[in-house]
C-alpha positions as CSV (number, residue, x, y, z in Angstrom):
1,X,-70.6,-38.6,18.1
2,X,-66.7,-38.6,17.2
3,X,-67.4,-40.0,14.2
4,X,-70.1,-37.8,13.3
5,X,-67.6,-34.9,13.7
6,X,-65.5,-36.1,11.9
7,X,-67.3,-37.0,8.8
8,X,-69.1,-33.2,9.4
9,X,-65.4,-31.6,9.0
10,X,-64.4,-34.4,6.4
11,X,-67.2,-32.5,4.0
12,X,-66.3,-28.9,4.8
13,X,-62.6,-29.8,4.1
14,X,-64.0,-31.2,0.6
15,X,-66.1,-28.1,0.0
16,X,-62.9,-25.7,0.7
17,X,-61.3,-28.2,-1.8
18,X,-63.6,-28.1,-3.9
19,X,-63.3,-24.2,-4.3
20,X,-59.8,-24.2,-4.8
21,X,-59.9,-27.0,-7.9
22,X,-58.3,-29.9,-5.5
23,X,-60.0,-33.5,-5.9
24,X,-58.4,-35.4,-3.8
25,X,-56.8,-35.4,0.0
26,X,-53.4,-36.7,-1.2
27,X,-53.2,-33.5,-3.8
28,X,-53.9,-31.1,-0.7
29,X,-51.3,-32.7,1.1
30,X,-48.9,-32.3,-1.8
31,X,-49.8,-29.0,-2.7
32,X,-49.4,-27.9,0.8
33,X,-46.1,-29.9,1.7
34,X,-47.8,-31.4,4.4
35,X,-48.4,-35.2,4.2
36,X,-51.4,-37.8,4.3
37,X,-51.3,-38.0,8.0
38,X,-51.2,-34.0,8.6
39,X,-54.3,-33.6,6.7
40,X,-55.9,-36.4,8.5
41,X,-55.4,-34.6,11.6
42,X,-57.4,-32.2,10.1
43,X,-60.6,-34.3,9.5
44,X,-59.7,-35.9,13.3
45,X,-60.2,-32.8,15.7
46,X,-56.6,-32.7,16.1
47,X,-55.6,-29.6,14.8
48,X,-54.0,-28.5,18.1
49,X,-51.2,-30.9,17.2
50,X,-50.4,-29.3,14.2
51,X,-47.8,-26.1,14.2
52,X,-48.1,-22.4,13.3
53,X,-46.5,-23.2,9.8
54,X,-48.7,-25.9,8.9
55,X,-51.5,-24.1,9.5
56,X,-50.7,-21.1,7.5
57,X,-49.5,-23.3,4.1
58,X,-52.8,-25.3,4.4
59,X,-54.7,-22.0,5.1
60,X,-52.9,-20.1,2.2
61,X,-53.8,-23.2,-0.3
62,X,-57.1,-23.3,0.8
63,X,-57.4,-19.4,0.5
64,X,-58.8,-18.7,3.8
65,X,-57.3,-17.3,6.9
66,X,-55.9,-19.3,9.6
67,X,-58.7,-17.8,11.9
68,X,-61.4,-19.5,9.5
69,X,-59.2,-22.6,9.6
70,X,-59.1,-22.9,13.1
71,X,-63.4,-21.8,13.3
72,X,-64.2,-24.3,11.2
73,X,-61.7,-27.9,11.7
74,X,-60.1,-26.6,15.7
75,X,-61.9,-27.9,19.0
76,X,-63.8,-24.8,20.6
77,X,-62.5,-25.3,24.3
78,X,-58.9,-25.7,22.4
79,X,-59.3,-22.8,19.9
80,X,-60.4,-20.4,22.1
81,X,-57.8,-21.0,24.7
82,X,-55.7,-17.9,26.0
83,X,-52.6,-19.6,26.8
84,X,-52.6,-22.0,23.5
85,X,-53.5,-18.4,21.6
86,X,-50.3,-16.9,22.9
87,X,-48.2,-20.1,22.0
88,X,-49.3,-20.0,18.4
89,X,-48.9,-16.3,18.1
90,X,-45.4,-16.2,19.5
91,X,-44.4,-19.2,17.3
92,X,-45.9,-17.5,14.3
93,X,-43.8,-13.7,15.2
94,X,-41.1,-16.0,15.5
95,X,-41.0,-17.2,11.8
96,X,-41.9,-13.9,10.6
97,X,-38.8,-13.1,12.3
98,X,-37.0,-16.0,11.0
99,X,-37.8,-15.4,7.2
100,X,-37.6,-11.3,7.6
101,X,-33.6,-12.0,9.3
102,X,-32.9,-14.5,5.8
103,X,-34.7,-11.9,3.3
104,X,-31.9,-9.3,4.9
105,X,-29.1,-11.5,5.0
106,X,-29.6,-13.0,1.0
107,X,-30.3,-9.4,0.0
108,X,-27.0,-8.3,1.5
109,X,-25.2,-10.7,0.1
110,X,-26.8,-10.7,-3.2
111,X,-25.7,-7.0,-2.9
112,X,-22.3,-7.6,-2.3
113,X,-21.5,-10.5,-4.9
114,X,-23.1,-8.2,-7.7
115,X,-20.5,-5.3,-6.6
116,X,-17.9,-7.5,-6.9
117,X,-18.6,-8.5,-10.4
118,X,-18.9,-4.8,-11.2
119,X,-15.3,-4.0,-10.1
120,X,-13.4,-3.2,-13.5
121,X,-16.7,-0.7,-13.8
122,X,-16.8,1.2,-10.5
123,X,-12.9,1.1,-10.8
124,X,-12.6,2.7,-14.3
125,X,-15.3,4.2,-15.1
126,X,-15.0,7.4,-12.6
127,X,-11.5,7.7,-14.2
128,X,-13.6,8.5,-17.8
129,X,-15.6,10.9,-15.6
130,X,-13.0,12.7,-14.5
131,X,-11.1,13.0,-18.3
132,X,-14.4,13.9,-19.5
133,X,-14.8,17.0,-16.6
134,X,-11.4,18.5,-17.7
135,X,-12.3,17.8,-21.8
136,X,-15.6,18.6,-22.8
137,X,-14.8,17.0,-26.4
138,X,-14.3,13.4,-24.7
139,X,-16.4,11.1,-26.1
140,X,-17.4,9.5,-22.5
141,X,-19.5,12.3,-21.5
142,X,-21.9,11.1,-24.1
143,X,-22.9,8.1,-22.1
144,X,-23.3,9.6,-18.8
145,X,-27.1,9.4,-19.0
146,X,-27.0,5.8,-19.7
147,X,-25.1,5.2,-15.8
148,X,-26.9,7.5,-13.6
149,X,-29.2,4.4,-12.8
150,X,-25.8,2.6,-11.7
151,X,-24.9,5.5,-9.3
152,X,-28.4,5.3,-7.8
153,X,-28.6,1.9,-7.9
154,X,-25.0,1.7,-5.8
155,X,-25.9,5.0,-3.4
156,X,-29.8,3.2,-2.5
157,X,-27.4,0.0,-1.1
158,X,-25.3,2.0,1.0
159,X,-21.9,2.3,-1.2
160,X,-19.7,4.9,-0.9
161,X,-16.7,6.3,-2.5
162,X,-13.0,5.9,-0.8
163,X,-11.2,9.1,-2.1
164,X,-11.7,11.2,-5.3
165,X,-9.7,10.7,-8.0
166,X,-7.1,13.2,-8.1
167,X,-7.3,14.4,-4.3
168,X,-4.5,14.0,-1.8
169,X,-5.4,12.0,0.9
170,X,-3.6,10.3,4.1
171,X,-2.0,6.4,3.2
172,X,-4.1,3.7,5.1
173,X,-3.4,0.3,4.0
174,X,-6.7,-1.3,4.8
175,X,-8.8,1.4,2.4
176,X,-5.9,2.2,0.0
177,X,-3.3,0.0,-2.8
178,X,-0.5,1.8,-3.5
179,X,0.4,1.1,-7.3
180,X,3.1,3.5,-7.5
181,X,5.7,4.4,-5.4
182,X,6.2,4.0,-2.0
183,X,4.4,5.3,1.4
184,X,4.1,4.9,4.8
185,X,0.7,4.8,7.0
186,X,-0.8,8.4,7.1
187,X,1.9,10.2,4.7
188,X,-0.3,11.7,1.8
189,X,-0.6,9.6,-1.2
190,X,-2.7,11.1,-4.5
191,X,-6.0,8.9,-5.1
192,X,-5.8,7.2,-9.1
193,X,-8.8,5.1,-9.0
194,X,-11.9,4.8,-6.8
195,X,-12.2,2.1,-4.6
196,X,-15.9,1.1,-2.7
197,X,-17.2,0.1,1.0
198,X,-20.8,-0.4,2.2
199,X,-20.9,1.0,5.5
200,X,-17.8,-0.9,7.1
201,X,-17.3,-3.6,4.6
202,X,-14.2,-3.5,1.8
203,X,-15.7,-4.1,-1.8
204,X,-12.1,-3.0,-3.0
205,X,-9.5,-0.7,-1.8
206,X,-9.0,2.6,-3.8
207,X,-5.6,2.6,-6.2
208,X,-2.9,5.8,-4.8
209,X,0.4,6.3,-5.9
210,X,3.1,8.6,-4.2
C-alpha cells in the first residue's frame, strides 16, 4: 500500500515536472538547491521532515503554492495538523523576517558607501550654488536642472544638510572641521562647505573657518 503511494505521488511529482520543462529528479533537485535525497522525501510521504524553506524553493520551481504542495505529496493526518500548522507558519514569518532585516541592512549600507563616493560633489557643488545665487551670469546655474534628481535622490534616503554655506553657526567638533583659524566648542564659526548626516550618522563633517 506504501508502495502504491508512493509510486501514485512519484507520477504527480513527474506531471508537475513535466509542466515546468524538468526531465529528470536530479535537475529538480538542482534547480531547487535541494539534493537527491530531499526530493525523495518527496515521493516517500515524508514531507513533514522537510523545512519551511524547502518547501517554498521546490513549490516556487514547480510554480504552485506550498498549500498545493503539501495537498498533493503531505500525509493528511500530518498536513492538517494544528500544532505542525503553527510550527511551519512561525518558521516561515521568521524568514520573512530574516530576509526583510538583510534587505534593510544592504540597502543602508549600499546608501551609505554611494554617499561616500559622492563626497567631492555634495562638498563642492553647493559652494557653485551659492556663487551662482549672488551672480546670475555664472555659468553653474545652467546645470542646475541636470542635479535636482541628486537632491531628491539624497532627501528620499534621509540626508540632511549640516549648516549653510555662509551662515554663522555654533563650533561643535563632531559635525564641524575647522579649516581656518581657530575656535573653541560652541564659539560661532562661519559654515564654507556643506557637510552631510543621515539621521545620526556622520557622512562628513561640514568645513567652518573663524
Amino acid at each position: 500500500m506504501g508502495s502504491d503511494r508512493q509510486v501514485d505521488r512519484t507520477l504527480k511529482l513527474r506531471k508537475l515536472m513535466q509542466k515546468v520543462g524538468i526531465n529528470s529528479f536530479s535537475k529538480l533537485a538542482q534547480l531547487t538547491g535541494t539534493s537527491a535525497h530531499t526530493i525523495h522525501k518527496l515521493r516517500s510521504n515524508k514531507l513533514d521532515t522537510l523545512r519551511w524553506q524547502t518547501l517554498v524553493k521546490i513549490s516556487s520551481v514547480l510554480q504552485i503554492s506550498v498549500n498545493e504542495l503539501i495537498d498533493i505529496f503531505g500525509d493528511k493526518s500530518i498536513s492538517e495538523s494544528t500544532n505542525s500548522l503553527e510550527m511551519l507558519q512561525q518558521e516561515y514569518q521568521h524568514l520573512q523576517q530574516q530576509l526583510s532585516e538583510q534587505r534593510s541592512s544592504l540597502q543602508a549600507e549600499f546608501q551609505y558607501q554611494s554617499l561616500q563616493i559622492l563626497e567631492s560633489f555634495l562638498t563642492y557643488f553647493p559652494a557653485a550654488k551659492y556663487a551662482a545665487r549672488n551672480n546670475p551670469d555664472f555659468p553653474a546655474s545652467k546645470i542646475f536642472p541636470l542635479v535636482q534628481s541628486i537632491d531628491r535622490l539624497i532627501q528620499q534616503w534621509g540626508v540632511t544638510l549640516i549648516g549653510e554655506i555662509g551662515s554663522e553657526i555654533a563650533y561643535d567638533p563632531r559635525w564641524h572641521q575647522l579649516i581656518e583659524g581657530a575656535a573653541n566648542p560652541d564659539e560661532l564659526v562661519t559654515v564654507r562647505y556643506t557637510g552631510y548626516r543621515q539621521d545620526n550618522k556622520l557622512i562628513f563633517r561640514a568645513k567652518v573657518s573663524k
